[in-house]
C-alpha positions as CSV (number, residue, x, y, z in Angstrom):
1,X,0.0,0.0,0.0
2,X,1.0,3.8,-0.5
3,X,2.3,5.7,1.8
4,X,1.5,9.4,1.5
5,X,3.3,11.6,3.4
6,X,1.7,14.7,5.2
7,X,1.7,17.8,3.5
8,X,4.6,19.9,4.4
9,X,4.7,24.0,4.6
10,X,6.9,24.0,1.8
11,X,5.4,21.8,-0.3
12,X,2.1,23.2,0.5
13,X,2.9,26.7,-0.4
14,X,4.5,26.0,-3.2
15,X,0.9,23.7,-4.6
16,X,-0.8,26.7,-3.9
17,X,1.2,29.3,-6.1
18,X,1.4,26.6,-8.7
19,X,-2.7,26.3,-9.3
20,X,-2.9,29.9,-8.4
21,X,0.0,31.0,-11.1
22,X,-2.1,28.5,-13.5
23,X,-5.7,29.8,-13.5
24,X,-4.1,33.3,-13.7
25,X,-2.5,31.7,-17.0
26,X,-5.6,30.6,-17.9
27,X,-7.5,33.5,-17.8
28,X,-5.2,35.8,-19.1
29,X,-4.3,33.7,-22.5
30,X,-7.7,31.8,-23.0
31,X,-10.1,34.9,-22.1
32,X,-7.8,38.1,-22.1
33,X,-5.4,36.8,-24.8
34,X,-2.1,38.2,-23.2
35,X,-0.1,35.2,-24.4
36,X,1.8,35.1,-21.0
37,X,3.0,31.4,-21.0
38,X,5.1,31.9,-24.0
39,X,7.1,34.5,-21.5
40,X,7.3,32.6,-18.6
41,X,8.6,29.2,-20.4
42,X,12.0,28.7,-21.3
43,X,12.6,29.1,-24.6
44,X,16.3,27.1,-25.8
45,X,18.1,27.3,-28.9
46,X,19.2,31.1,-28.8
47,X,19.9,33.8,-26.3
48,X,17.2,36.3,-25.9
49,X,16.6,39.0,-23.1
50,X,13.7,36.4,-21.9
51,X,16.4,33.8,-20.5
52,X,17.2,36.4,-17.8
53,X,13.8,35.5,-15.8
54,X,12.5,32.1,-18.0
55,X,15.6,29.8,-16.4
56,X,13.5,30.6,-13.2
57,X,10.2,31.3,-14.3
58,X,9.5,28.3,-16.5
59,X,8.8,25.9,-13.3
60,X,5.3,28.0,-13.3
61,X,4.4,27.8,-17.0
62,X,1.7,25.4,-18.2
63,X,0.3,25.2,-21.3
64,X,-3.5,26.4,-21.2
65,X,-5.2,23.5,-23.5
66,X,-7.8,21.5,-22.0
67,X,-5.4,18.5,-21.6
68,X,-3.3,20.3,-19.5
69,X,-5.4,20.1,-16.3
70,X,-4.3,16.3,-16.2
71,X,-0.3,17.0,-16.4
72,X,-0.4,19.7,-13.5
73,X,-3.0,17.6,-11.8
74,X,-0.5,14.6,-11.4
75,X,2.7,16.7,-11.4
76,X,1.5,17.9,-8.4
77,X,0.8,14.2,-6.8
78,X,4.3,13.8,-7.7
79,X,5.7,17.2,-6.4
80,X,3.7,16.2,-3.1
81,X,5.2,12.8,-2.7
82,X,8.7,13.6,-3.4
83,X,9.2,16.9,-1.9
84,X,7.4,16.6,1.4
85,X,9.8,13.6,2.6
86,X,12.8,15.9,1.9
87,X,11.6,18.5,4.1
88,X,10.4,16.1,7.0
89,X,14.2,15.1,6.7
90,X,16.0,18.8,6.4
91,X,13.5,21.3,7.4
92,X,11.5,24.2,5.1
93,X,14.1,26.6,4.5
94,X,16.4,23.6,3.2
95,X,13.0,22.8,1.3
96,X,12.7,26.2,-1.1
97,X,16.7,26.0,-1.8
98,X,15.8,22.8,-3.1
99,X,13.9,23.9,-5.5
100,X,15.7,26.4,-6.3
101,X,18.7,24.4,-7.1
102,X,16.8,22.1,-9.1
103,X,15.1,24.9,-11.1
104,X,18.4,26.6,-11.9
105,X,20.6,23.7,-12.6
106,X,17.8,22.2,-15.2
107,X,18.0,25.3,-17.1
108,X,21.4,26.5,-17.9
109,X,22.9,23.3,-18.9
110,X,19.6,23.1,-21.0
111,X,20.4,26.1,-22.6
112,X,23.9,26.1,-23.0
113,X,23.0,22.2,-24.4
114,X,21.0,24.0,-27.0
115,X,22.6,26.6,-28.5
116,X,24.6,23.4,-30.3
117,X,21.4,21.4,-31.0
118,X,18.2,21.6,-31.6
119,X,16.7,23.8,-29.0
120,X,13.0,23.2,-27.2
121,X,10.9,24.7,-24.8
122,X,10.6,23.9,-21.4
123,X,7.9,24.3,-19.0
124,X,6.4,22.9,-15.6
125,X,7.6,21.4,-12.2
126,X,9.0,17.9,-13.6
127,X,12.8,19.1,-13.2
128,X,12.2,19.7,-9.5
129,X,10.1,16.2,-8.5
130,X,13.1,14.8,-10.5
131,X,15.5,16.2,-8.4
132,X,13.0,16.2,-5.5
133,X,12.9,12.2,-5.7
134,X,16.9,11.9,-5.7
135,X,17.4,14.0,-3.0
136,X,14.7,12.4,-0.9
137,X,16.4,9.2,-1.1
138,X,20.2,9.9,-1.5
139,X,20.7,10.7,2.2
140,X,20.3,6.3,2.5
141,X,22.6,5.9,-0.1
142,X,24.4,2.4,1.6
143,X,21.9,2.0,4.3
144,X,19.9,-1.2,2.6
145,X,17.2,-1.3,0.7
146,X,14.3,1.5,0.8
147,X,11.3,1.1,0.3
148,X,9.4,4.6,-1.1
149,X,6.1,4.9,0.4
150,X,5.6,1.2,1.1
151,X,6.8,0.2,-2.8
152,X,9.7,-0.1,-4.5
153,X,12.4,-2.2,-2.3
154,X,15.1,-0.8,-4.6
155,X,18.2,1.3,-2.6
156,X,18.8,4.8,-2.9
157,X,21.3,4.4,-6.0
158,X,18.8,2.2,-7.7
159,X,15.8,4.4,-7.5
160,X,18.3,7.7,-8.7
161,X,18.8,5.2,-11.6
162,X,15.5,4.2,-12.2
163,X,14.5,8.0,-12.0
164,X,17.1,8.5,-14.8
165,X,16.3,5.8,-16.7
166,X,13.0,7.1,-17.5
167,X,14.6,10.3,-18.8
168,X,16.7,8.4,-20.7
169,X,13.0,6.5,-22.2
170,X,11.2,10.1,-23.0
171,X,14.8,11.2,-24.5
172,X,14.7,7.9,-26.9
173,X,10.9,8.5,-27.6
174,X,10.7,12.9,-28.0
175,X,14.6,13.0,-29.4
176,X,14.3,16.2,-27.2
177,X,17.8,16.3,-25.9
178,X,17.4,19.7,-23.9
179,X,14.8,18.2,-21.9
180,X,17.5,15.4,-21.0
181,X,20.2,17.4,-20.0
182,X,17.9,19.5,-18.0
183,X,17.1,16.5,-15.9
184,X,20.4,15.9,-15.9
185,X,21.4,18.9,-14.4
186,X,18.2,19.1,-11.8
187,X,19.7,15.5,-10.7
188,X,23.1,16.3,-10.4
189,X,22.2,19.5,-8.8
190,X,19.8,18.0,-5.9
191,X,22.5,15.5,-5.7
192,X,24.9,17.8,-5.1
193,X,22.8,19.7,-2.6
194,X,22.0,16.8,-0.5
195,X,25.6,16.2,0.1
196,X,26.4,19.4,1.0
197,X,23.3,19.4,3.6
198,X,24.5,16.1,5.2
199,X,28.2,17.2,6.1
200,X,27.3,20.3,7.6
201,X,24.0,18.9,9.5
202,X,24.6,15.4,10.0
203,X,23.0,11.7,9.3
204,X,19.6,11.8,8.1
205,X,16.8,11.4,10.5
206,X,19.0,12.8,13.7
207,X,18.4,16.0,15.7
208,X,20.4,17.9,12.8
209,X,18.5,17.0,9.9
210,X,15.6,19.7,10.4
211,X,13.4,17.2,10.8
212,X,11.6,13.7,11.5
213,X,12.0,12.1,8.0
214,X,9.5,9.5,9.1
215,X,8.7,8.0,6.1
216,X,11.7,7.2,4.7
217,X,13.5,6.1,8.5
218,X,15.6,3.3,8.9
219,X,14.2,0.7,10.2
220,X,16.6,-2.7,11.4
221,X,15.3,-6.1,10.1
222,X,15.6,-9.2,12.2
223,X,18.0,-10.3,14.9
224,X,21.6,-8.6,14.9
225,X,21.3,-7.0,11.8
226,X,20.6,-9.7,9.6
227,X,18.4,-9.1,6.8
228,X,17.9,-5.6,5.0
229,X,17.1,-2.2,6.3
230,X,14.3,-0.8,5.1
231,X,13.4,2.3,5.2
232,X,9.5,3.3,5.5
């Protein structure tokens, strides 16, 4: 069974200016016809006086089509489930550099990436629930297996794989190599990040960490240490 974690200040912030940010899209392209997506998303392939603001901005563009209500709907599920463990484990502040990090470190390789190849445009919150998934789970890196909200009993290094691997999949499928490196670089930044936390603050789950991390705590299984940790 799924686990769901509770819904963090962070996280739940963050939701909030995502749907608000969205219906204001909405309204003004569909009904006003400002065309304000097309300034907020990043737009790769050549440097433009937009790329100032659209490596941050692009996080909070969506396109406005009736088919988009089902991407943001499940991209928030996802932003939920892998962000909230993170800031159980180092706190809220911790929580926005995060994202931060992930937004910033998608986007300029992405861009630098494109002014060699065939640019794209990129929009919406997957490079941060990418990087928002690795760095939930990297702190157990070599602590056993883990098992993700009560699925998955893959370790920490396999789930950052598996996570990749399915960029790897949409990159074989769209041929949209910006997108790749962009979740390349959200990866390598939360990565990063994470590692930096844990020497200054200490093991995950300890008094340090800026929080409880209960759902992803180590558990010992059996007698002396005998079978797996799992973490829950």
């Amino acid at each position: 069974m799924v686990q769901f974690p509770p819904l963090t200040p962070a996280v739940k912030k963050a939701l909030i200016g995502i749907w608000v940010l969205y219906l204001a899209e909405v309204i003004l392209d569909n009904w006003v016809g400002l065309g304000i997506v097309p300034l907020l998303a990043l737009r790769t392939g050549d440097l433009h006086i937009g790329l100032l603001w659209q490596v941050v901005t692009y996080v909070v563009a969506w396109p406005t089509g009736p088919d988009a209500l089902t991407s943001i709907l499940i991209s928030s599920v996802f932003f939920w489930l892998c962000l909230s463990p993170f800031e159980q484990l180092f706190g809220t502040i911790r929580t926005w550099q995060l994202m931060l990090v992930c937004t910033v470190a998608a986007a300029l390789p992405a861009v630098a990436v494109s002014l060699f190849f065939r640019g794209s445009v990129l929009f919406g919150i997957h490079s941060i629930v990418l990087g928002g998934l690795c760095a939930s789970v990297w702190p157990y890196r070599g602590r056993g297996k883990l098992r993700f909200f009560g699925v998955l009993p893959l370790s920490a290094e396999q789930l950052v794989l598996v996570a990749l691997g399915f960029s790897l999949l949409s990159f074989l499928l769209s041929k949209d190599l910006s997108r790749l490196v962009a979740d390349l670089g959200a990866v390598g930044g939360a990565l990063l990040f994470v590692d930096t936390l844990r020497k200054s603050r200490g093991r995950p789950g300890s008094r340090q960490g800026g929080g409880s991390g209960r759902h992803l705590r180590s558990i010992k299984g059996g007698r002396g240490g005998t079978k797996p940790t799992w973490l829950n």
